[in-house]
N, C-alpha and C positions, 0 to 999 in steps of 0.2 A: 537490477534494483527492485527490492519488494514493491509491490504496486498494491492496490487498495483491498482486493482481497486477503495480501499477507500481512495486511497490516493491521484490517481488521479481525485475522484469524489473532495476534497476535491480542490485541488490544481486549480479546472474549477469555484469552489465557490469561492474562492479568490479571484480570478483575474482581476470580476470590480470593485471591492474593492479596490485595492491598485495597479494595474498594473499600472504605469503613474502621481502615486500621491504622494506628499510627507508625512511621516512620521510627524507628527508636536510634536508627544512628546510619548517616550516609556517607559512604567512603568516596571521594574524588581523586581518581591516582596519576592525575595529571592536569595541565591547567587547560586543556582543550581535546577536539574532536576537529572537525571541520574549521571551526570556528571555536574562540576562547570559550571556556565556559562564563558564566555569569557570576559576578566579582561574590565570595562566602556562600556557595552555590550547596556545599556540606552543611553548613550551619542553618540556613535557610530551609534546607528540608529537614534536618535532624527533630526529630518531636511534631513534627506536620500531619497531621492527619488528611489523608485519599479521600476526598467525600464522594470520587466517581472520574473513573475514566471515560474520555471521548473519544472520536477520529474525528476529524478533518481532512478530508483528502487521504496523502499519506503520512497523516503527522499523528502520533498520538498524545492528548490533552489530558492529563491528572490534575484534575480541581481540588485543591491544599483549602484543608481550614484556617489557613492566613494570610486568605485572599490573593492568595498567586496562582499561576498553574503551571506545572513541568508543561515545555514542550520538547516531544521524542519524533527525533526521524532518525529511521533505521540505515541513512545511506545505503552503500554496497552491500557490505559484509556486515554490518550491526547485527545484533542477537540480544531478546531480552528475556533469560531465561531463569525462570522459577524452580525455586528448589526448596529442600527443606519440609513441602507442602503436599497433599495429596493432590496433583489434578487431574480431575478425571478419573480413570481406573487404574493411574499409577501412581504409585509415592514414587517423588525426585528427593536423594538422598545430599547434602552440597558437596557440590564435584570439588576437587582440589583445584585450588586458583591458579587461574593462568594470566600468561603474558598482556593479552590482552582485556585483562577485566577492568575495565577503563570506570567506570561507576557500578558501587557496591551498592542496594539497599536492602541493611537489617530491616525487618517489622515483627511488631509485639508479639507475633504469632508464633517467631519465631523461623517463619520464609524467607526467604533472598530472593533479590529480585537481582539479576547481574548484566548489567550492560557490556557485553564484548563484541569489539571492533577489530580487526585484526589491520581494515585498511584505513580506519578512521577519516569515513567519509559520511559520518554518522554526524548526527548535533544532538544538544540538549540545551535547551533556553527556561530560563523562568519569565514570565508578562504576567502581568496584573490581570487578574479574571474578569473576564467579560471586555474587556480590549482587544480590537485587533492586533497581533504582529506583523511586522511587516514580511514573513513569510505566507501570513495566511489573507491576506489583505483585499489580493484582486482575485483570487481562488473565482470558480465558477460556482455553480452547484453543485449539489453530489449526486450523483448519476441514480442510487437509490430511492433519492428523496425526492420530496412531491413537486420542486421548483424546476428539476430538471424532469420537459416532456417538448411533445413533438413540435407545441407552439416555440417555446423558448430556445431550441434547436434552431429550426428553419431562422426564426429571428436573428442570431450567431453566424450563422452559416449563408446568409442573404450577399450573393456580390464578392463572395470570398474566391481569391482564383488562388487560392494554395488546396495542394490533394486532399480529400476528405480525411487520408489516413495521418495527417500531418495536421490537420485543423480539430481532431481527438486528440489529440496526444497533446494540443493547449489548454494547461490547465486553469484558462483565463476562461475559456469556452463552459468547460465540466472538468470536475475535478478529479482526480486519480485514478485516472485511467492513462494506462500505460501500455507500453508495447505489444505485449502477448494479448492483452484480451482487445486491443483494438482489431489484431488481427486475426484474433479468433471471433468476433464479433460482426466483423468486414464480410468474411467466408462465408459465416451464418444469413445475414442480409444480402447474400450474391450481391454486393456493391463491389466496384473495381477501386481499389485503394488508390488508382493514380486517377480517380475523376474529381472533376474539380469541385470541392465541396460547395460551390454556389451554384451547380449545375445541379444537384439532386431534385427530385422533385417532393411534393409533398406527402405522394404516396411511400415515395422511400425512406425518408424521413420518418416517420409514421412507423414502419416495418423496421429501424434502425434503433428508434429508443429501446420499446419491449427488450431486441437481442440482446441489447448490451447492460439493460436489470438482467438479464437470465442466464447471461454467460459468467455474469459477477457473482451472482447469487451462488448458481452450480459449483462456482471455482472457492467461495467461500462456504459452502459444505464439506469440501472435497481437503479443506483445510490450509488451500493456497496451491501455489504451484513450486514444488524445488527443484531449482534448479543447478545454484552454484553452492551461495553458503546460506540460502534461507531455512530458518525453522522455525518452528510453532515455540509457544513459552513453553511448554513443558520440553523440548528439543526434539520432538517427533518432527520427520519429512509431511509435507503437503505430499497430495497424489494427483491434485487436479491434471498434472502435466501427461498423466495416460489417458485424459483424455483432449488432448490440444486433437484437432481436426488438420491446421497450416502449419502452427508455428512449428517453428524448427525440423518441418518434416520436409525439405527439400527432396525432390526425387521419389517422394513416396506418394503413393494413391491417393488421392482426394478421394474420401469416403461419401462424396456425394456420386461423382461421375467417374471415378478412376482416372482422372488423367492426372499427370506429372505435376505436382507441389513446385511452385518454383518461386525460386525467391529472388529480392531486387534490393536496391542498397535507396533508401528515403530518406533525404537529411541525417547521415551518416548511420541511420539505424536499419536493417535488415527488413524485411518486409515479406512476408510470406503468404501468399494466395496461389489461388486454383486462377489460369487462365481461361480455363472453359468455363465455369461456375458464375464466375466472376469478372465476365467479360464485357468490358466498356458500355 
């Protein structure tokens, strides 16, 4: 599942797309994603003007000049991909429609914007601006921004006997952050993903924020990580995944110490660290 890097690569592709422009017509080609869409969900954006896309975690927020705001999560397999547009240093010409182009959006400009899903485990909501949704409600902070640091860590984390690697990955704690960069993050901070995150101290704590701005930051230059069906709005691959250090390298070199990448199974999610590096 795209995690906060690919969603925010995605949400910087959007944005001369539709930031400032009107919607001229929005196609809905069925009456749900994960969940129903929201009752006249075409009619409600048809003629809306984008005054400015957001992120939230891994949600993205388009603020409508009539007081609503799209909310986009890209589940699995979701894809929102720009066409019609220059971005970047390439013109996307509009591909021929496929099976899964689950939400269309015309803009005056003349780009599409196309939401495809293949496993439709994707959603789109409309909420009234500046309302919480109950998706985004108990969110944490955002790991970027200035509310998440080492005090309001250590505060979260105080008395907690679930694994550090498993107390990241709640996005009640800090928000979207997700598997790969928890564990590429882990590796970075030589923390042992199965200690119990009440046990760190304040120094590691300390040496744990920084990593995980700078493994996010990196991974959102790098343009996200692809790995199954994620891309950039223009349909470019992320590269960040040449440089993952754990994830998914089982039996390969730890590029700190050389010893064997091994991986472990964490609340039914994969876990990948250096046991010397990262040893208890």
């Amino acid at each position: 599942m795209p995690e906060l890097p690919e969603v925010e690569t995605v949400r910087r592709g959007l944005e001369p797309a539709m930031t400032g422009h009107v919607i001229t017509h929005a196609a809905v080609n069925r009456p749900d994603l994960r969940w129903p869409f929201p009752p006249d969900m075409a009619a409600r954006l048809t003629g809306a003007r984008v005054l400015g896309l957001r992120r939230r975690s891994k949600y993205i927020l388009a603020d409508l000049d009539r007081g609503e705001t799209l909310l986009i999560h890209l589940g699995m397999s979701g894809r929102m991909l720009v066409s019609g547009v220059k971005v970047g240093e390439f013109h996307h010409p509009h591909p021929v429609p496929e099976k899964h182009d689950h939400v269309v959006l015309t803009m005056e400009t003349g780009a599409r914007i196309t939401f495809n899903d293949a496993r439709r485990f994707g959603a789109m909501d409309l909420m009234t601006t500046g309302e919480d949704h109950p998706l985004l409600a108990a969110l944490g902070p955002e790991p970027l921004g200035n509310a998440f640091d080492a005090d309001h860590l250590a505060a979260r984390l105080r008395g907690r006997g679930t694994p550090i690697k498993s107390a990241l990955l709640d996005q009640r704690i800090v928000a979207g952050l997700g598997n790969i960069y928890v564990c590429e993050a882990l590796h970075r901070a030589r923390l042992d993903p199965r200690r119990l995150a009440g046990s760190l101290t304040e120094a590691e704590i300390a040496r744990l924020v920084p990593v995980i701005r700078d493994v996010l930051e990196e991974a959102i230059t790098a343009g996200g990580s692809s790995l199954r069906d994620y891309r950039q709005a223009g349909g470019e691959l992320g590269y960040f995944q040449h440089s993952f250090r754990v994830y998914g390298r089982e039996g390969a070199p730890c590029p700190e110490c050389g010893a064997p990448v091994a991986r472990m199974v964490q609340s039914g999610r994969s876990t990948f660290f250096c046991p010397d590096c990262q040893s208890a």
